[in-house]
C-alpha positions, 0 to 999 in steps of 0.5 A: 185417196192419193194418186199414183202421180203424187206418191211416185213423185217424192221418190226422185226427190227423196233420192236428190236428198239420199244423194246429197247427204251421202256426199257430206258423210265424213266416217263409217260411223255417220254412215250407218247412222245414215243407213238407220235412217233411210234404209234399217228398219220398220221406221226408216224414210224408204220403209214408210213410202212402201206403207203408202201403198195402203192409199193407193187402187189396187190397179197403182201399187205393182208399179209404185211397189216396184219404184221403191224397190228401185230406189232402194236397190239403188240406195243399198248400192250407192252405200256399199259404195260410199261405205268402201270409200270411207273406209279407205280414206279411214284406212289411208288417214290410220296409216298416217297417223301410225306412220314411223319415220325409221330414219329418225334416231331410236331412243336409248334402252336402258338394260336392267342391272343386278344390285351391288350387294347381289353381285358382290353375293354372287361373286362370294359364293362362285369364290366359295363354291370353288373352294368346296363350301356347301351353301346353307340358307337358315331361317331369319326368325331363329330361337334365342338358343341359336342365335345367342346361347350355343354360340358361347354369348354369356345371358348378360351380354349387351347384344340380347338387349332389347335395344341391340336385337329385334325380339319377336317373343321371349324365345324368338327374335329376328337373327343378328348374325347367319351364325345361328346356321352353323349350329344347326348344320354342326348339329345334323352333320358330322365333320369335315364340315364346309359351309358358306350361310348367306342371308339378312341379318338384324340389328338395332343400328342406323347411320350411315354406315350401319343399317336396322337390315343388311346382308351377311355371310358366315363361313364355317369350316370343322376337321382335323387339325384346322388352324388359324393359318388355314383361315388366314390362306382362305382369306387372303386369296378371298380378298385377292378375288374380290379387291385385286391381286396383289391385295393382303390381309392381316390379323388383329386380335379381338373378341367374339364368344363363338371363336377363341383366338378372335381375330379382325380382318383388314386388308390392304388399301386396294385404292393405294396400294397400302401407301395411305389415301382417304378411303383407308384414312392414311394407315393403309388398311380396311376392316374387312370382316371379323374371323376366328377359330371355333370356341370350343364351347360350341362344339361341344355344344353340338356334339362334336368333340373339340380334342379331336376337331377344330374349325374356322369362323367368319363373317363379312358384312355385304353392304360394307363390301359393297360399299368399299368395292364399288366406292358407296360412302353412304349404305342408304343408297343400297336400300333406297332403290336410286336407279341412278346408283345402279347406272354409275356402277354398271354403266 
């Protein structure tokens, strides 16, 4: 059996040892890696000195009992302090490393901008709305009737090819003009009719100039005594918003089976003022869109009785409105998500 002498006598050395290691700790975390070692559980070095008591007379382990208790107080004690420690040093090294020197010049922010065809839309329609056109958004899957037949477009006309129109069934295809929306308004409302149908189009075409998908515009107005002056009006303050005072239109004669007289649109370079540049190639004219008056074939498709009503079509392609306000000579930029056209327009 052990004297009370030995036993008692690991204890001093025990704390050098605790002592020592506590001083050579760097972080919380080797802290209470410590702490499982010495001072947490069944197994920790002060938990087996209190199993030696087992050794030891009856007489000798109230006062070996109580040194332990002693060094183990003294043990939890000197952890709280070094725990305290190391936590503010941990504390102080975060707040340098998280330190911010708010002299030092912040980086630019770039703002998000709208898309060129979306601000040439928002512009089209803030116009148009001014003027008293209801918007009227269609479906771009539509019927073959809609978007060919009750517009006047003959079985045999190379626009229902296959290679010019994108057919989901026999009966159904992708829409190659928001015109489709004017017979589904003249059919369900009854004049005066003002309405400004946006929305993407289809067609079979790609260059640089033309693309598969793009974005279109039809207006169309339906009332008593309506001519081809009153669209010509229209158009010219339409373009004077858009391109600048000052900008003109005129009308050249044409063919669409929805209207009869068709008409092309230009308007006056408002690059040059109509005296010739590269942007209108010398002849002082852009193609702006194609117009015209009603057929009245349509309307008489719809319902409506064309002795007694009249109307006005147009439609304006977007993207080539975009490209020509805003100076794109490519339409494959518009669709190719380049952030750096976006900052050349708005910046």
């Amino acid at each position: 059996m052990q004297e009370n002498n030995g036993l008692s006598g690991n204890l001093p050395a025990l704390r050098e040892t605790i002592e020592k290691e506590l001083g050579a700790l760097q972080n919380v975390k080797e802290l209470y890696e410590f702490k499982n070692v010495y001072l947490e559980g069944k197994k920790s070095k002060i938990s087996e000195l209190m199993k030696e008591m087992r050794n030891l007379a009856p007489e000798e382990r109230a006062d070996y009992g109580k040194s332990v208790n002693a060094l183990k107080e003294w043990a939890l004690e000197r952890f709280a302090e070094m725990e305290k420690k190391l936590r503010e040093r941990e504390l102080l090294q975060r707040y340098e490393r998280e330190k911010i020197d708010i002299t030092i010049p912040a980086q630019p922010i770039r703002t998000g901008n709208l898309h060129p065809v979306t601000l040439v839309r928002n512009q089209m329609i803030d116009i148009f709305t001014g003027m008293g056109f209801e918007i009227y958004e269609g479906s771009e899957i539509e019927t073959d009737y809609y978007n060919f037949t009750a517009l006047n477009t003959p079985q045999d006309h190379p626009a229902r090819d296959m290679q010019d129109t994108f057919y989901v069934s026999p009966e159904f295809l992708l829409r190659t003009q928001t015109s489709a929306g004017q017979i589904h308004v003249m059919e369900k409302k009854r004049p005066p009719i003002k309405i400004l149908s946006p929305g993407k189009v289809f067609r079979s075409d790609d260059d640089a100039t033309h693309s598969p998908m793009f974005s279109q515009m039809e207006g169309l107005v339906v009332d008593r005594g309506i001519t081809l002056s009153d669209l010509k009006g229209m158009l010219d303050v339409l373009v004077q918003k858009v391109y600048g005072e000052g900008t003109t239109t005129r009308l050249r004669p044409s063919y669409f089976p929805f209207t009869e007289p068709s008409v092309e649109v230009d308007c006056s370079c408002f690059a040059c003022g109509g005296k010739g540049c590269s942007l209108c190639k010398g002849t002082g004219w852009i193609e702006v869109l194609g117009a015209g008056v009603v057929n009245k074939r349509v309307l008489e498709n719809c319902g409506i009785d064309s002795e007694e009503y009249s109307g006005f079509a147009f439609g304006i392609g977007l993207e080539r409105t975009a490209m020509l306000k805003y100076g794109i000579n490519n339409i494959k930029l518009l669709f190719q998500s380049d952030l750096r056209v976006l900052r050349q327009l708005n910046g």
